[in-house]
C-alpha positions in Angstrom: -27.4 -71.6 1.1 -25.0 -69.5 -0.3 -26.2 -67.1 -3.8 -23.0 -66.1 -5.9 -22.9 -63.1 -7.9 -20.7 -63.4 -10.3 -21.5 -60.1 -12.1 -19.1 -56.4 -12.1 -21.9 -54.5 -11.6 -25.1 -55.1 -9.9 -28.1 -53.5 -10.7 -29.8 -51.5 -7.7 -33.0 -53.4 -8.9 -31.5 -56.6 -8.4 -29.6 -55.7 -5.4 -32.7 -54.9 -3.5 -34.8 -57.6 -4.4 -31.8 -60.2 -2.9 -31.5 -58.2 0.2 -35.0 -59.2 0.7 -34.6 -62.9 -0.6 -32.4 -62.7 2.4 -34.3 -61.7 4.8 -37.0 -64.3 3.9 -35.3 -67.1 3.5 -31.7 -68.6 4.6 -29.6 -67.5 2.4 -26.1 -65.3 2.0 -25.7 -63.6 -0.4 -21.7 -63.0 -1.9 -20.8 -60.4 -4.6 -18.1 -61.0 -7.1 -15.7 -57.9 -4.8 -16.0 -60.5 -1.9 -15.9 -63.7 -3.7 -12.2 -65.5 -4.0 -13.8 -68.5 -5.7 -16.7 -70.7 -6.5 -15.5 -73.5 -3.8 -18.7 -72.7 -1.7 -21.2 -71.3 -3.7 -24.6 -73.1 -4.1 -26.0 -71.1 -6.8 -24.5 -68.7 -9.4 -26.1 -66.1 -10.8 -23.8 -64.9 -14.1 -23.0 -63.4 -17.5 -20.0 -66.3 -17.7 -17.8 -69.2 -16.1 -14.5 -70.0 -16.9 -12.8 -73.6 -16.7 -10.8 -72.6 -14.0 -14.1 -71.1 -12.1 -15.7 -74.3 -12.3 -13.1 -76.6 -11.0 -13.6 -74.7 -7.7 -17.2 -74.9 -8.0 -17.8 -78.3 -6.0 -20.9 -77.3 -4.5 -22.4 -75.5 -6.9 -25.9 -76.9 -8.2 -27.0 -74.1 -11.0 -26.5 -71.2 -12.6 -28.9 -68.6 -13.6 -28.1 -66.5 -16.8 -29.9 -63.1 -17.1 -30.8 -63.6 -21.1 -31.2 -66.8 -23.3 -27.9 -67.5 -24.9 -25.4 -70.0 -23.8 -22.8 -71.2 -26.5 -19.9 -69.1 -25.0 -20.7 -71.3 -21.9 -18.0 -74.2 -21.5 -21.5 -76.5 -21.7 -19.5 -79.8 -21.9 -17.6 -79.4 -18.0 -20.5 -77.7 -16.6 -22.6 -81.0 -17.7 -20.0 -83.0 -16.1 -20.3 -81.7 -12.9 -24.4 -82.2 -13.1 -25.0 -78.2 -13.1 -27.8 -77.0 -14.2 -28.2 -74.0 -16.2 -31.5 -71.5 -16.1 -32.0 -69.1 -18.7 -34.3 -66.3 -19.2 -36.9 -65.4 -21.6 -38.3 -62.2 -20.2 -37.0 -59.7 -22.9 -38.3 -62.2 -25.8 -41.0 -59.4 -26.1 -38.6 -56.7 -26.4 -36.3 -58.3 -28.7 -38.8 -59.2 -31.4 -40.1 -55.8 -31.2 -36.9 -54.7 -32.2 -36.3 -57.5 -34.4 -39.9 -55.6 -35.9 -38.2 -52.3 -35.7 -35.5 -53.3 -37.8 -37.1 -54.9 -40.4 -39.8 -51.8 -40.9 -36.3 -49.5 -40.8 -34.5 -51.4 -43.4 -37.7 -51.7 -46.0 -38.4 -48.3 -45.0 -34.4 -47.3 -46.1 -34.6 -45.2 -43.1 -31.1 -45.1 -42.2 -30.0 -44.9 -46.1 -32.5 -41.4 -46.6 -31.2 -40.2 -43.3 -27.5 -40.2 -44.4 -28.7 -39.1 -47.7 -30.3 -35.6 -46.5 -27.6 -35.5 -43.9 -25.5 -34.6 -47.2 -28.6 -32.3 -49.0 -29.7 -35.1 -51.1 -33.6 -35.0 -51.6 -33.5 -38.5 -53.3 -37.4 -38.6 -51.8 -38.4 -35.6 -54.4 -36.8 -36.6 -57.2 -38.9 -40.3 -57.2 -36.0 -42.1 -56.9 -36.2 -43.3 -53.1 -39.0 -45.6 -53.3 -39.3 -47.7 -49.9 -41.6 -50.9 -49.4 -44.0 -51.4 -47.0 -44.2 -54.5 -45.0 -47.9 -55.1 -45.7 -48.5 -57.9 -47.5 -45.0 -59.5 -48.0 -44.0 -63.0 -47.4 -41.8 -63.0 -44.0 -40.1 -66.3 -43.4 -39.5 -66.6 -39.7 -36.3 -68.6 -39.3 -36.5 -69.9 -35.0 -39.9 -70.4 -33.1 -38.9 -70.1 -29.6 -40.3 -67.2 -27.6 -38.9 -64.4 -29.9 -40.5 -66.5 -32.6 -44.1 -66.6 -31.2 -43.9 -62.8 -30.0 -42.8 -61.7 -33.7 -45.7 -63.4 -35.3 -47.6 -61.2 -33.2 -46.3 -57.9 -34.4 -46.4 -59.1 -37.9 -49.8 -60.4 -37.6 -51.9 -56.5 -38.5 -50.2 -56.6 -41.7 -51.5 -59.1 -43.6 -48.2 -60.9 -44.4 -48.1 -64.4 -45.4 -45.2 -66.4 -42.9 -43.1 -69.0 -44.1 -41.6 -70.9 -42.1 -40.5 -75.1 -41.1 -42.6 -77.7 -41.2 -41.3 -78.7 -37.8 -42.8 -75.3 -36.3 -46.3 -76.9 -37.1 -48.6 -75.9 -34.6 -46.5 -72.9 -33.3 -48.7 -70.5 -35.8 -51.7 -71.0 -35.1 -51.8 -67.0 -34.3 -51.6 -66.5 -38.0 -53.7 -67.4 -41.0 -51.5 -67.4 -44.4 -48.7 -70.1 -43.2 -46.5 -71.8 -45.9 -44.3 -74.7 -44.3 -41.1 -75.9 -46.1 -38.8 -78.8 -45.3 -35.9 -76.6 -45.3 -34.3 -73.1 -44.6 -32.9 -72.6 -48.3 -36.3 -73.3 -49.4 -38.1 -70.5 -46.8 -35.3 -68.0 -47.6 -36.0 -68.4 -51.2 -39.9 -67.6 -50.9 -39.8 -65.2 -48.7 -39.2 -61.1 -48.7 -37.7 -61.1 -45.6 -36.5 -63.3 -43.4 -36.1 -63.0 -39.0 -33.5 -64.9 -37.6 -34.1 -66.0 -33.9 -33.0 -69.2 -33.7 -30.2 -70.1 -30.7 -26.4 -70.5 -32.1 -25.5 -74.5 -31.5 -23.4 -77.0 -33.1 -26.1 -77.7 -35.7 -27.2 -74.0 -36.7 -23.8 -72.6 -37.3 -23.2 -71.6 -40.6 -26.7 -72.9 -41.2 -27.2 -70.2 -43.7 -24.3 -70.6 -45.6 -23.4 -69.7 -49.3 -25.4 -72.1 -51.1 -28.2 -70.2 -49.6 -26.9 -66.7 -50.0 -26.1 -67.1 -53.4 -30.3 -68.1 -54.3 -31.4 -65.2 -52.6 -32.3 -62.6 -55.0 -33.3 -59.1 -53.8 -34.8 -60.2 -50.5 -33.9 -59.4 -47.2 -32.8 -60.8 -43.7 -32.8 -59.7 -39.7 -30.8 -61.3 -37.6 -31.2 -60.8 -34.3 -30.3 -64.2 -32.5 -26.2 -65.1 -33.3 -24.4 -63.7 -36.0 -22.2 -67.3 -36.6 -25.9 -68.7 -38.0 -25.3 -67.2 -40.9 -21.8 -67.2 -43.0 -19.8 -64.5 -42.2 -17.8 -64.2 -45.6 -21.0 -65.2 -47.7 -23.0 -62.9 -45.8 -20.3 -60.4 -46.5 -20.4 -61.0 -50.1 -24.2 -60.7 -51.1 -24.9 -57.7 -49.4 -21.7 -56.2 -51.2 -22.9 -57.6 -54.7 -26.1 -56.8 -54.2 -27.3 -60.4 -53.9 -29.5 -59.9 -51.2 -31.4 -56.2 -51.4 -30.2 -55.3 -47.7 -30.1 -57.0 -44.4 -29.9 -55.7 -40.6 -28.2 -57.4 -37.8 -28.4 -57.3 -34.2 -25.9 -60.0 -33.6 -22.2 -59.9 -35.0 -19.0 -61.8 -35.5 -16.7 -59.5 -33.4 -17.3 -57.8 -30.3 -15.0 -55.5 -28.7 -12.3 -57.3 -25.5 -10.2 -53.8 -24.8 -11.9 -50.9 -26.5 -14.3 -50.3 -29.9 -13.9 -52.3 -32.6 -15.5 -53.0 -35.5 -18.0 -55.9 -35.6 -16.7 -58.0 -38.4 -13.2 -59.0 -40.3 -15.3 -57.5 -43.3 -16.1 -54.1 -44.2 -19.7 -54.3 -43.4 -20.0 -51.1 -41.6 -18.9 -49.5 -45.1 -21.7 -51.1 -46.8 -25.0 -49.0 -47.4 -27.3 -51.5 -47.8 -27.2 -52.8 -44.4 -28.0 -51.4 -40.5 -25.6 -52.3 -38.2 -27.5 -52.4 -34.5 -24.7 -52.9 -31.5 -25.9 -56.5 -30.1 -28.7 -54.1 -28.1 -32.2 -55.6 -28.7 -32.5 -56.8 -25.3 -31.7 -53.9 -23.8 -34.9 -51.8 -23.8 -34.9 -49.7 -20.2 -37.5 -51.3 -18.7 -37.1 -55.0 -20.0 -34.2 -55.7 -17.5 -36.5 -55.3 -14.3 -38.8 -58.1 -16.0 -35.5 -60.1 -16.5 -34.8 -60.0 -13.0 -38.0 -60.6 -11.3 -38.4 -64.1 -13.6 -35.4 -64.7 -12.4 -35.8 -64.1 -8.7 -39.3 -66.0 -9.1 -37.0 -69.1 -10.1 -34.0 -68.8 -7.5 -36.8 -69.1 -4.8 -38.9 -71.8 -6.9 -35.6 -73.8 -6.5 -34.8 -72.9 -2.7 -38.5 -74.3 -2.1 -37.6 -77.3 -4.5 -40.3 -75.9 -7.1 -40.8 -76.7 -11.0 -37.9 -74.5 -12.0 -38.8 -72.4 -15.7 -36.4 -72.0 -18.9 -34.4 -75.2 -17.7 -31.4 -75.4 -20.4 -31.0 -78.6 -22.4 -27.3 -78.9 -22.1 -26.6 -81.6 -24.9 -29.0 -79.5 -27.4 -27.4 -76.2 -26.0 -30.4 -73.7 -25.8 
C-alpha cells in the first residue's frame, strides 16, 4: 500500500509516527519532494487536490484531511471516482475554546481598551468604558457539530440561556435554559450573541444574509466556522452602522496567495467594533499532535478494514 503525502512541510510529529506505521505494517510511505503524481497512491493524506491531481489518481481510495472543512475540495470529481474523504475533529475542543475566548474578549472590549490606553486614554476611569459580562446572556449557538457540543460546555458555568434550532433537539441536553426556534433569523434576533460553527455548503452560504443583519439590534456574533456563512457586504455594513454592537471572526473572505493581504474587499480591519483573528483557532500548540494521532488511529483502522471515524458525506459536503 502506498501512503501519499501531499503536504510542503511535514511535521516531525507526524513524520515519526509514519515511520513506525511502516515498520508495522506494509506500507511506503511517499512525500510530496518525491512524488511526480497521484497515479499510484493508495491513500492521500492532504491540505488539497487539484483536478489535474485527481485524474492521475486511479488508485487512490481516500483521503485524509488534517481539520474539518472541505468546500475548497473539488467534492463533485472526487465523488466520481468513489473516493472517500476523512476529516478530523480533534481540535473541536480547541476551537470552541477560542470561539469562548473571543466572545468573552469582544463583550469584555478588550481589544477596544487596549488600543485606547495604548494612546493615554483612561476611558475605564472616566465611567465611560462599561463592558458586559457573559453571565446570564442569551447565546444562540448557530451549528451543533463537535464545536457545537464542546461550546455548550464552556458556556455552561455561566448561567446563560442557549438558543438555538429545533433541529438540534436532543444535542443540549448538557444545558438547562434551551429555547429552540424554527429558524436562524429568529435565534439571531433573541439572542446577545451568537457562535457560528456550522460547515460552509451550498445551503449555508450567505445563510445569514441582510434580511437578518438588518433585525439585529445591538447584539453580537463569533464566527469561527466559514466567513461566506454570513454576507460579506451585509456583514460589512452593520458593524459599520452600528447595527450589530460588534462581532469577532475567525474565518474571512480573503486569505493571502503571494504575500499579506487584507481579509476582506471591505474595510473591516478599520472598523473598531470588531476583532479580526487570522483564521488561527485551530491552531493551539499542542492541538495538532491530537490531530494527528486520530488521524494515524484511522489510516490503520482502514489498512485493517476497520470502522473508519469522521467519514465525509460528500453530497451534504461536511
Amino acid at each position: 500500500m502506498q501512503i501519499g503525502i501531499n503536504i510542503k512541510n511535514v511535521h516531525s510529529y507526524l513524520k515519526n509516527k509514519l515511520d513506525e506505521l511502516k515498520n508495522d505494517a506494509n506500507v511506503n510511505v511517499i512525500y510530496q519532494k518525491d512524488m511526480k503524481s497521484l497515479r499510484n497512491i493508495d491513500v492521500l493524506i492532504t491540505t488539497s487536490i487539484t483536478l489535474e491531481e485527481l485524474e492521475s489518481a486511479n488508485r487512490l481510495k481516500i483521503i485524509f484531511l488534517p481539520y474539518t472543512g472541505v468546500n475548497h475540495l473539488p467534492l463533485e470529481e472526487i465523488n466520481k471516482k468513489n473516493i472517500q474523504i476523512v476529516n478530523s475533529h480533534a481540535h473541536a475542543p480547541i476551537v470552541a475554546l477560542k470561539a469562548f475566548s473571543l466572545g468573552l474578549a469582544l463583550l469584555g472590549r478588550v481589544v477596544e481598551l487596549h488600543e485606547q490606553l495604548k494612546k493615554g486614554k483612561w476611558h475605564g476611569i472616566d465611567g465611560t468604558s462599561t463592558w458586559s459580562s457573559i453571565a446570564h446572556k442569551r447565546c444562540g449557538v448557530i451549528g451543533m457539530g463537535e464545536i457545537g457540543k464542546h461550546l455548550l460546555g464552556y458556556l455552561k458555568p455561566f448561567q446563560i440561556e442557549i438558543t438555538t434550532l429545533k433541529r438540534y433537539q436532543g444535542k443540549c441536553t448538557a444545558i438547562e435554559n434551551v429555547i429552540y426556534y424554527d429558524s436562524i433569523e429568529k435565534v439571531c434576533q433573541n439572542s446577545d450573541i451568537i457562535f457560528i460553527s456550522l460547515p460552509l455548503t451550498k445551503e449555508t452560504k450567505n445563510i445569514i444574509d441582510f434580511n437578518i443583519l438588518s433585525k439585529m439590534h445591538q447584539q453580537y456574533i463569533v464566527n469561527v466556522g466559514r466567513g461566506a456563512l454570513i454576507d460579506e457586504e451585509a456583514l460589512y455594513n452593520a458593524l459599520k452602522n452600528k447595527t450589530l454592537k460588534g462581532a469577532a471572526l475567525d474565518v474571512w473572505y480573503q486569505y493571502p496567495k503571494n504575500g499579506d493581504t487584507y481579509p476582506s474587499k471591505y474595510p473591516f480591519h478599520e472598523l473598531d467594533n470588531l476583532i479580526l483573528s487570522p483564521h488561527c483557532a485551530g491552531n493551539e500548540k499542542n492541538s495538532r499532535q491530537n490531530v494527528y494521532d486520530e488521524m494515524l488511529d484511522n489510516i490503520k483502522r482502514f489498512i485493517n478494514n476497520g470502522k473508519l471515524k469522521h467519514i465525509v458525506d460528500v453530497k451534504n459536503e461536511y
